[in-house]
C-alpha positions as CSV (number, residue, x, y, z in Angstrom):
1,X,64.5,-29.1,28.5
2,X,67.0,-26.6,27.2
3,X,69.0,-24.6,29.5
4,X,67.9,-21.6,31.5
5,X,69.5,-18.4,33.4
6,X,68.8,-20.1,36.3
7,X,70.8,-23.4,35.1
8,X,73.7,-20.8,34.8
9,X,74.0,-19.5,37.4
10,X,73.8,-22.4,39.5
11,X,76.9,-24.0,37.7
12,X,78.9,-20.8,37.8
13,X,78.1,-20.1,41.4
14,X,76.8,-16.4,41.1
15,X,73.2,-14.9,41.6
16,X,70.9,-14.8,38.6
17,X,71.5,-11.3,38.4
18,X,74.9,-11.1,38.0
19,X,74.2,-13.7,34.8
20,X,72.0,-10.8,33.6
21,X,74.6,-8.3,34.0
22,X,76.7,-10.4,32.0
23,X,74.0,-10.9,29.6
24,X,73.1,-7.6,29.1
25,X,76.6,-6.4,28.4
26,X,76.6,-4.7,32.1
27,X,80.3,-3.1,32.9
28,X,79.7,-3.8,36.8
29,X,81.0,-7.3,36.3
30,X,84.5,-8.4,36.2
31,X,86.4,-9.5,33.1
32,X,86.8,-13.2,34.7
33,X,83.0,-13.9,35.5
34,X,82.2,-13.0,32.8
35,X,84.4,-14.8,31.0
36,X,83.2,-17.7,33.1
37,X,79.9,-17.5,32.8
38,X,79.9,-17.4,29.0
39,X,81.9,-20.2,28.9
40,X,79.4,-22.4,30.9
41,X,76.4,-20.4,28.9
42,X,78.3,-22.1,25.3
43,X,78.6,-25.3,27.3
44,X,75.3,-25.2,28.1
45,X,73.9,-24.6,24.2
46,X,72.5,-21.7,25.8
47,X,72.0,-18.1,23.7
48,X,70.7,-14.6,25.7
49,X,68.1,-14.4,23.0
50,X,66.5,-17.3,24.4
51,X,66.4,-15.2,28.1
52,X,62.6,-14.5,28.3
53,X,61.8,-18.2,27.6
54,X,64.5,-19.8,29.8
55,X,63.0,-17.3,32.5
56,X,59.3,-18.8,31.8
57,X,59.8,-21.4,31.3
58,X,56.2,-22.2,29.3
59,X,56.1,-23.8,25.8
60,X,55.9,-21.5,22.7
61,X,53.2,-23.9,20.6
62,X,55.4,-24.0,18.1
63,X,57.2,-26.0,15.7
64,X,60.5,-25.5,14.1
65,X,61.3,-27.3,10.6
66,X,64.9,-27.0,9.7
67,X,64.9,-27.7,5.5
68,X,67.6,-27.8,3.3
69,X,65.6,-25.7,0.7
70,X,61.9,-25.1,0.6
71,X,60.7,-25.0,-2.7
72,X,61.8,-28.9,-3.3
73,X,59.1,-31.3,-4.7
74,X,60.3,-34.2,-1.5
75,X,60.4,-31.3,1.1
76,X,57.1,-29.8,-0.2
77,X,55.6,-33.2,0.5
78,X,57.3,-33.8,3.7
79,X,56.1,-30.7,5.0
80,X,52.2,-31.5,4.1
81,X,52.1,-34.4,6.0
82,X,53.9,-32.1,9.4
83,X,51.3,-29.2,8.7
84,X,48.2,-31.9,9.0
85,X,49.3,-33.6,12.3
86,X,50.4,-30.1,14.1
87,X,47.0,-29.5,13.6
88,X,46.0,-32.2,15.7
89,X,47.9,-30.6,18.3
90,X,46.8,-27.0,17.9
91,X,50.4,-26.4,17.2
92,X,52.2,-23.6,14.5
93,X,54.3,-24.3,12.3
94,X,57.7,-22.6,11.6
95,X,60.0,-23.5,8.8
96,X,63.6,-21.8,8.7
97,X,65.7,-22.7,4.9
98,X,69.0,-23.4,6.3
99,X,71.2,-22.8,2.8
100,X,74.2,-24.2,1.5
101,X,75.8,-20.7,0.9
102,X,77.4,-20.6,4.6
103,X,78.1,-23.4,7.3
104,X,75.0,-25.3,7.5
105,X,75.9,-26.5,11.5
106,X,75.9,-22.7,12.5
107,X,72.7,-22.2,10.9
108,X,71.2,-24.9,13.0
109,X,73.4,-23.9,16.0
110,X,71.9,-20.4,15.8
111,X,68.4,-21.4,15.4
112,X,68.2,-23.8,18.7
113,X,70.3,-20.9,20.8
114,X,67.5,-18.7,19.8
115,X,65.2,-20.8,21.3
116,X,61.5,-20.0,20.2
117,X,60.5,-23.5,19.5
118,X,59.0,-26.2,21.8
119,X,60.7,-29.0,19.2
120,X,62.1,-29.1,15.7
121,X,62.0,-31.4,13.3
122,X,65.4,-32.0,11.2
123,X,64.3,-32.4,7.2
124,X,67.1,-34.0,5.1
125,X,69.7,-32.2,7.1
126,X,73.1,-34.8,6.7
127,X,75.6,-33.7,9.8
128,X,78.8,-35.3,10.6
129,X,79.0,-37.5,13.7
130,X,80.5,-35.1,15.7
131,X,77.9,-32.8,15.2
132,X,75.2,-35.1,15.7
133,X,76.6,-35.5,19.5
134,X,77.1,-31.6,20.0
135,X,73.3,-30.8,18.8
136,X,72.7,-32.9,22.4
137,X,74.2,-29.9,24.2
138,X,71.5,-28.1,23.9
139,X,68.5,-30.8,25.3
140,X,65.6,-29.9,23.1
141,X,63.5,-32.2,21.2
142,X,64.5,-33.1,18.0
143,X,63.0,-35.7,15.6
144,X,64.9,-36.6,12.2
145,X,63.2,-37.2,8.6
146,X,65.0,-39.0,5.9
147,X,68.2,-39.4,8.1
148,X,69.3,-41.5,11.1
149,X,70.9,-41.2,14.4
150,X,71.2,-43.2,17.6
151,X,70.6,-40.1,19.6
152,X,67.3,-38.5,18.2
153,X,64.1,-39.8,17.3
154,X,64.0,-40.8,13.7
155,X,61.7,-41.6,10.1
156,X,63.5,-42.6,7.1
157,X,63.0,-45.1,4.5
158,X,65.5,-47.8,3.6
159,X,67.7,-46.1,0.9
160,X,70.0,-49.8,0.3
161,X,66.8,-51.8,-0.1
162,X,64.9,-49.3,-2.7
163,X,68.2,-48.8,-4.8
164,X,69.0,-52.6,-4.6
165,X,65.3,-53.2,-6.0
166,X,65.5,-51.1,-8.8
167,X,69.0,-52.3,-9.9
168,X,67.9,-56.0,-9.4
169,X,64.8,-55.0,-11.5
170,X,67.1,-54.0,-14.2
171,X,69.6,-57.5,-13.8
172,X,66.4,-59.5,-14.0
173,X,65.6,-57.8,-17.4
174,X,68.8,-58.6,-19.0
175,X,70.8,-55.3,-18.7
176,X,74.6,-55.4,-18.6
177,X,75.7,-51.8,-18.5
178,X,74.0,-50.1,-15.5
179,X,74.7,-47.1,-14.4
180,X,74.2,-45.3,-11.3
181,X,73.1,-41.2,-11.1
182,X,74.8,-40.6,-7.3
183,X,74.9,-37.7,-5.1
184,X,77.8,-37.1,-2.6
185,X,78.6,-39.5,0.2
186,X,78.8,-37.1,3.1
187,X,74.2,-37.7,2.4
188,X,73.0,-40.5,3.8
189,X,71.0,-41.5,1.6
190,X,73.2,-41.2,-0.9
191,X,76.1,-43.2,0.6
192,X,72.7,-46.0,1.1
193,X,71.5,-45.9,-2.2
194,X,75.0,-46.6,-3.6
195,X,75.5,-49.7,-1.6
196,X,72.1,-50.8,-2.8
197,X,73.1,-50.4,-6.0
198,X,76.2,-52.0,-6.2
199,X,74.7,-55.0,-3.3
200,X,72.9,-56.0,-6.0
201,X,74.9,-56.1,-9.0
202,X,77.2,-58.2,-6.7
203,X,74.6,-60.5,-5.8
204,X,73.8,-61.0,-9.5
205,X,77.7,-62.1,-9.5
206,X,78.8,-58.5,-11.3
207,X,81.5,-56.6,-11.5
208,X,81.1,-53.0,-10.5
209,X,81.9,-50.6,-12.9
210,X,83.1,-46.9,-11.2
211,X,83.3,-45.1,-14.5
212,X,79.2,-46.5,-15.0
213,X,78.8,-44.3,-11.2
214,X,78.6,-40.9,-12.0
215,X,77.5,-37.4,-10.2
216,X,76.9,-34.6,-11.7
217,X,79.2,-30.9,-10.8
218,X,76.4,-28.6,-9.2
219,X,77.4,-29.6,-4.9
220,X,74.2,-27.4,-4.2
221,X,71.9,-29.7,-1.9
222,X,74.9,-32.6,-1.8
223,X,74.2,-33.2,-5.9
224,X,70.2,-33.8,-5.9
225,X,69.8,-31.0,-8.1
226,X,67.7,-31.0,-11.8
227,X,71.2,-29.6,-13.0
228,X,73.1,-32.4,-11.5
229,X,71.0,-34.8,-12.5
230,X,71.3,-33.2,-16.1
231,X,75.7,-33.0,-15.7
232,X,75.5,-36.8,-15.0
233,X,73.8,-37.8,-17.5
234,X,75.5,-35.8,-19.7
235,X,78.3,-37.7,-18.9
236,X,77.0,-41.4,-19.3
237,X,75.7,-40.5,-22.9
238,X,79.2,-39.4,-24.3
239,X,80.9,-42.6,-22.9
240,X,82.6,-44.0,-25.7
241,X,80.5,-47.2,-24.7
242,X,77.0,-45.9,-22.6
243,X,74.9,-47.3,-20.2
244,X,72.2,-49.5,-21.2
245,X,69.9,-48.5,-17.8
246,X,70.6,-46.4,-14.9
247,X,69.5,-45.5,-11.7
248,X,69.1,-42.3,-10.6
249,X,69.6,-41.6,-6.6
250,X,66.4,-39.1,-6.6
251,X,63.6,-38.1,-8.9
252,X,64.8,-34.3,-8.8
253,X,68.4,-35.6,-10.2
254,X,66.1,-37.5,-13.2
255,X,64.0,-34.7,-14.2
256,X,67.7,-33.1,-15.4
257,X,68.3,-36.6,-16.4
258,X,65.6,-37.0,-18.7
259,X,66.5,-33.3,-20.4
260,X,69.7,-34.1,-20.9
261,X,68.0,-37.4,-23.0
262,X,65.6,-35.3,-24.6
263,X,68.3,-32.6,-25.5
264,X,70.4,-36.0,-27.2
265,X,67.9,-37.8,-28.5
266,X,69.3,-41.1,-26.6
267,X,67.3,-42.8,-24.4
268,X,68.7,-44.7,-21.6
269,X,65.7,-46.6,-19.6
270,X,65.5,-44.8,-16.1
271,X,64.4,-45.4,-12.6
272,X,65.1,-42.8,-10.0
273,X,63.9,-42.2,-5.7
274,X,60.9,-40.7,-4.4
275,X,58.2,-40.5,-6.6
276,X,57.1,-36.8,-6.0
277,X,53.9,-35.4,-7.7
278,X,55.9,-34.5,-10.8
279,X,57.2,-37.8,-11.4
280,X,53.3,-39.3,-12.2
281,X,53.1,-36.5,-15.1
282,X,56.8,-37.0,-16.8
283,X,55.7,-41.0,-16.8
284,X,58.9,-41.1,-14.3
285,X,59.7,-45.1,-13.2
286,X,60.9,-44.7,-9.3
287,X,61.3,-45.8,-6.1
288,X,58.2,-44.7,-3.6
289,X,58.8,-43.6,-0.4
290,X,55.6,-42.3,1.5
291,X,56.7,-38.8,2.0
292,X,53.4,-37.1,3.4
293,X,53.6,-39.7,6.0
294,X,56.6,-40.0,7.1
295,X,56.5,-36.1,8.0
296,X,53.2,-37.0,10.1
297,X,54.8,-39.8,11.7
298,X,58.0,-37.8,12.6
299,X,55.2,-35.1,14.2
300,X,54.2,-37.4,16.1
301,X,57.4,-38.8,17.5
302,X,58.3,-35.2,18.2
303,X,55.5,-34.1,20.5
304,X,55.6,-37.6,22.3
305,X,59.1,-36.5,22.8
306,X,57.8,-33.1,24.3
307,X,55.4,-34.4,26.6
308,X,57.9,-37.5,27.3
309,X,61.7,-36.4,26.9
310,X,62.2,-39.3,29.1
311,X,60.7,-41.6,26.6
312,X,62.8,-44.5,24.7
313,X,63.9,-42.9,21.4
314,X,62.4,-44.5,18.3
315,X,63.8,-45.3,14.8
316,X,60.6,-46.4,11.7
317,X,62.2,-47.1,8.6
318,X,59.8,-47.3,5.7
319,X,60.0,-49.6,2.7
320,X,60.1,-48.2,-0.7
321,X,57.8,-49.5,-3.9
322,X,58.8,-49.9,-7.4
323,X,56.6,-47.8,-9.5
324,X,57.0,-48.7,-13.2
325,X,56.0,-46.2,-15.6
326,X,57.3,-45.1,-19.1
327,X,60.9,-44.4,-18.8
328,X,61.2,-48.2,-18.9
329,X,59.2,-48.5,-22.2
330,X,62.3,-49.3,-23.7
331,X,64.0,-52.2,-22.0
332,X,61.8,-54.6,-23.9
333,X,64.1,-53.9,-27.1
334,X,67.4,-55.0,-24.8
335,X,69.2,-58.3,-24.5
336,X,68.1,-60.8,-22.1
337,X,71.5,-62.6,-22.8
């Protein structure tokens, strides 16, 4: 449970009202208590606007989902399968866009301080260790979707298996030049997906090629962008020797991907990550990962962590599925040299 007034006090050896006082920007305290008592209050994780609940104490009914940016196909999905289960629980759902214009851990810093929500549920969110360990400050439950760490409950899928199985899938059909659409490594499942990638050109005794690994120049989102998607490809098609395949680290990054083919006229056989609702209708080959339920699994985890904060914290990782559709239709024409 998060930290209260009375928590406060109790460390900084005063009576609740002088916390208040403090709180409440009250001159009849002196410089060093109050000094003091806002320094154990940061320690602590804990914000004044959160006063009336750490007073009461009593759960809110609500739900907190922290996304990256909502109008995202993955997120969109994510977010169907979270709405369904908190309705199991009779429980509301709140979802707050942290943005890549400003620092994305003071955004999240300043949404736990304000403390309105019995849990929250961290959607493609990519912190650096560090971070990860301060967010424990603040002893709220927190459950993690499409990203891992030791200290929080946890639903992903396994990024180095799905990009392995597309790469392989493109060895086995004779490729030699195959490229790779990344994002940037401070992702998860970006840094994941690249080890797939180049696992499995290893393992089919390849060299890796760098200059065949490409990202596109839009950072927004950590590169899984339509635009970035689009830069990249851009880039493999004016090689003075192309690709012969690629994969593509998410199906957002391969709908600008498949633009910047259509806008060329050169078609480089594709699979991509994901497969969001979009991807059925543009024929999009990809990598499935169950996206409705892993947001109803990591609502689950998060208000068994509620009702047990006690409890062992858990890790699922799902396996994705190769989905073949049309961008493949022409690797039939290729070598199998």
């Amino acid at each position: 449970m998060s930290a209260t007034i009375y928590d406060i006090a109790r460390e900084a050896g005063v009576s609740i009202a002088t916390v208040s006082r403090v709180f409440n920007n009250n001159e009849n305290v002196s410089e060093k208590t109050r000094k003091k008592i806002l320094a154990i209050a940061e320690s602590m994780g804990y914000h004044p606007r959160a006063f009336a609940q750490g007073l009461a104490r009593k759960r809110s009914r609500i739900i907190t989902a922290l996304v990256p940016v909502i109008s995202n196909y993955f997120f969109m999905e994510v977010l169907g399968g979270i709405q369904d289960a908190l309705f199991e629980y009779d429980y509301d759902l709140n979802i707050y866009n942290i943005t890549s214009a400003n620092d994305q851990f003071e955004q999240i810093e300043y949404v736990l301080k304000k403390g309105m929500a019995d849990g929250y549920l961290f959607i493609s969110l990519h912190l650096k260790e560090p971070q990860w360990k301060r967010l424990k400050r603040y002893q709220v439950p927190i459950t993690l979707v499409d990203e891992y760490d030791t200290e929080f409950d946890s639903v992903s899928v396994d990024s180095i298996e799905g990009a392995y199985t597309a790469t392989r899938h493109f060895v086995q059909k004779g490729f030699c030049r195959i490229a790779m659409i990344s994002a940037y490594p401070n992702a998860k499942p970006s840094k994941d997906r690249l080890l797939g990638y180049k696992r499995a050109l290893e393992d089919a005794g390849r060299m890796v090629d760098n200059d065949l690994i490409v990202t596109g120049d839009d950072l927004d989102r950590d590169g899984f962008t339509e635009k970035a998607g689009y830069q990249a490809m851009n880039k493999l098609i004016h090689m003075e020797n192309p690709p012969e395949a690629c994969f593509c680290s998410s199906d957002i990054q391969a709908v600008g991907a498949m633009k910047a083919q259509n806008d060329t006229q050169v078609v480089v056989p594709l699979i991509s990550f994901d497969d969001i609702q979009i991807a059925h209708y543009l024929g999009l080959s990809t990598m499935k990962q169950p996206m409705y339920e892993m947001g109803k699994l990591a609502t689950h985890k998060l208000i068994e962590r509620i009702s047990d904060p006690e409890k062992v914290v858990s890790h699922t990782v799902f396996s994705p599925e190769l989905v073949l559709r049309s961008t493949l239709k022409s690797e039939k024409v290729r070598s199998t040299s």
